[in-house]
N, C-alpha and C positions, 0 to 999 in steps of 0.2 A: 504493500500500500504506500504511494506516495505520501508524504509527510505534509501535514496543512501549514500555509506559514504562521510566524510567528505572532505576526497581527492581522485580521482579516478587518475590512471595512467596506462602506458601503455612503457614496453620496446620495439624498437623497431631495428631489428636487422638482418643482413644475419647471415645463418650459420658459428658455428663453431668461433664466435668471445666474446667469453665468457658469452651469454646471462644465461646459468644456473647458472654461479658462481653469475653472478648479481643477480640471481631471491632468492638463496639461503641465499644473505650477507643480504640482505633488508628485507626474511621471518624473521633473526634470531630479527628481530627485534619485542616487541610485541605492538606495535602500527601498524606495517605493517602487510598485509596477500597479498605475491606476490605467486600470480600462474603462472606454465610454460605454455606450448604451448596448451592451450585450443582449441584452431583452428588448428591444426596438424591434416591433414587429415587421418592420419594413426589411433587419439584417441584422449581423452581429457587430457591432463594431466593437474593435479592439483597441487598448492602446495603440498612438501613433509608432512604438518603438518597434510592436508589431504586427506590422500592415502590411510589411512585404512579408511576410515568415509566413510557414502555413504551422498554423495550431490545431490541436488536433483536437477541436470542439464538435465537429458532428456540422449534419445542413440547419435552416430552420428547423425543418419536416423534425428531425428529431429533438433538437429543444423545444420545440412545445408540445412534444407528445408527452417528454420527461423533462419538466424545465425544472426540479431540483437536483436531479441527476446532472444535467446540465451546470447546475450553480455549483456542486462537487467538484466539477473541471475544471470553471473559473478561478477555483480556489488553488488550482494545482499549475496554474500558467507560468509559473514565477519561474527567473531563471538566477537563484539563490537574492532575490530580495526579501527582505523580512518582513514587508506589507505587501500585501497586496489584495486588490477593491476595483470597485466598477461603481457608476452609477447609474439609479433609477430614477425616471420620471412618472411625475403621475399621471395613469392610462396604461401604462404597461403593466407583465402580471402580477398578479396581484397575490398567488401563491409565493412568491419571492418577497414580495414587502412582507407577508404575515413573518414567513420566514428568518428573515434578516433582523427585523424589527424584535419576535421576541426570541433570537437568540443572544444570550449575552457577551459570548465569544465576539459578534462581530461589533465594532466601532459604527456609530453613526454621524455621516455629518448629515445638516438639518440646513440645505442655505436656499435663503431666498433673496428675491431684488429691493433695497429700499422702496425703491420708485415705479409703482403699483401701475403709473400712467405707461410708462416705456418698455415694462414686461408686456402689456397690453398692446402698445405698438411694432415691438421685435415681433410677437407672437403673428399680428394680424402681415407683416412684412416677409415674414418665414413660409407663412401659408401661402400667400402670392407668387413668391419666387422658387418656394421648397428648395432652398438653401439654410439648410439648419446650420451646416460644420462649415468653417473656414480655416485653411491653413496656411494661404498663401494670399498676398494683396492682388495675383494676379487671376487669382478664380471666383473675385469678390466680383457677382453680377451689377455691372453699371449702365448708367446711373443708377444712383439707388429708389426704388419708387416711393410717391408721397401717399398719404392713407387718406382716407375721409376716414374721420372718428367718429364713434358714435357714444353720446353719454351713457344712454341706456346698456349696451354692451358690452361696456367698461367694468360700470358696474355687477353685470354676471360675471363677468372674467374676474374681476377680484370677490366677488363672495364664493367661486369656484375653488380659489385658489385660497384664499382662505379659509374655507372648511376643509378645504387639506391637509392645509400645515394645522390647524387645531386640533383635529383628530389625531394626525400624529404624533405631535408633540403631549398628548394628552394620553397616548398608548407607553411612548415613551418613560415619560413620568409616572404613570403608574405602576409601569413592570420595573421601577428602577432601572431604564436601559444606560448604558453608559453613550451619550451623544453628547454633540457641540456645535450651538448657533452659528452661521457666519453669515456675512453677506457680499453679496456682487459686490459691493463697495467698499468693502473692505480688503476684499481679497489682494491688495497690491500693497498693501500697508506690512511693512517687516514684522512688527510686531505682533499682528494677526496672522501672519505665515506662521512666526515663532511658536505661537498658540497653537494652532493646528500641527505641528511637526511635533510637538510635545506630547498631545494628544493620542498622537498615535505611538508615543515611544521610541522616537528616534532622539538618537544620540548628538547629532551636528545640528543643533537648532540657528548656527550660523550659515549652511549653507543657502548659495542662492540661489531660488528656486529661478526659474525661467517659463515663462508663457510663451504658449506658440500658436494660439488662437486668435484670429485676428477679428478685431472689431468692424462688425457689420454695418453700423450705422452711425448716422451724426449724434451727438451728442445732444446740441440744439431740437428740441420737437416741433421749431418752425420749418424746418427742412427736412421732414419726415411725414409732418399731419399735411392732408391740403386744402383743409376746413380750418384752419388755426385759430382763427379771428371767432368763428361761430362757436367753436369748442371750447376756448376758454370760456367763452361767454355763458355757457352753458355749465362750467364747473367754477363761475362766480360766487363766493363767497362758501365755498365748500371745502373739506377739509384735503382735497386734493389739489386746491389749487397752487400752490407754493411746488408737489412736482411736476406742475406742466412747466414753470418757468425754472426747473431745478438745473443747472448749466454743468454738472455732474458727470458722470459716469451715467 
């Protein structure tokens, strides 16, 4: 029997709230081997370190016949790193979150976006283009297109997303699970790196990690929304409006 490593973990995350910059900061490390969305029903994806390598995980057809059998192998992809994780998004299976979540062996991170408006716009800009991953500034589809917002749809998209994290965080806490908050916005921050390398029991909480996911979109939500002027207007004196004009991350 292959040996499980020494820390297993697991991002766990809605769309569009930075989980690939996470999956990337944490691969550049080499004590970590963080793989993406292995349970993405569309394909397996793997860490970028192995995308060219063939692993020997099986087709779809067989992870989701067996998709804890499957999480068994994820656990065994490591090629002597003492971590190793993937992460999940919400809408994938849901036998692996139960999974994951009350097992106490595995780490959990818990990360979401501050900025509730521009989760809402990557998400609606991703569906348009289905360009979810970037790795290169040369495969980023240009120009980038503007959205019409809609206030009402917003609104679903964050109580969507917040019955998510509630419930989970709330499964968490109650099983005693060992997890750790982060967010998109912090994730560039040393000392939030430092936190999470801790977290999982790495020794070099100096080293530097390295991102290799590139930013899809402006910054700015005037050059993303193409209703700007009707949207904010529409989230006037609401407790969102301070993130439409947030000049952020």
């Amino acid at each position: 029997m292959v040996e499980l490593p020494t820390t297993r973990f697991v991002i766990l995350a809605v769309p569009r709230t930075g989980s690939n910059l996470l999956c990337t900061l944490l691969n550049s490390h080499p004590e970590i081997l963080c793989h993406h969305e292995v349970f993405n029903p569309q394909g397996i994806y793997t860490a970028l370190t192995h995308r060219n390598q063939i692993l020997d995980l099986g087709s779809l057809q067989e992870r989701d016949r067996n998709p804890l059998a499957f999480l068994d192998q994820v656990w065994q992809t490591g090629d002597g790193q003492r971590c190793i994780g993937f992460k999940w998004t919400r809408g994938q299976n849901e036998d692996v979150l139960r999974t994951v979540v009350g097992d106490r062996a595995v780490k959990k991170f818990v990360l979401r976006r501050c900025n509730r408006i521009k989760t809402y716009i990557s998400d609606k800009i991703a569906q348009q283009t289905q360009q979810w991953e970037v790795y290169s500034k040369d495969d980023l589809h240009l120009p980038r297109p503007r959205i019409a917002a809609d206030k009402e749809e917003l609104l679903a998209h964050i109580s969507t997303n917040a019955r998510f994290y509630g419930e989970l965080l709330s499964s968490l806490r109650r099983m005693e699970q060992p997890h750790i908050e982060t967010t998109y916005e912090a994730l560039f921050d040393k000392a939030e790196q430092r936190r999470l390398l801790e977290f999982l029991g790495i020794c070099d909480l100096n080293f530097h990690l390295e991102a290799a996911s590139v930013k899809q979109n402006p910054t700015d939500l005037r050059d993303s929304i193409s209703n700007f002027a009707e949207f904010r207007e529409s989230l006037c004196g609401s407790d969102l409006q301070p993130e439409l004009n947030d000049p952020g991350m």
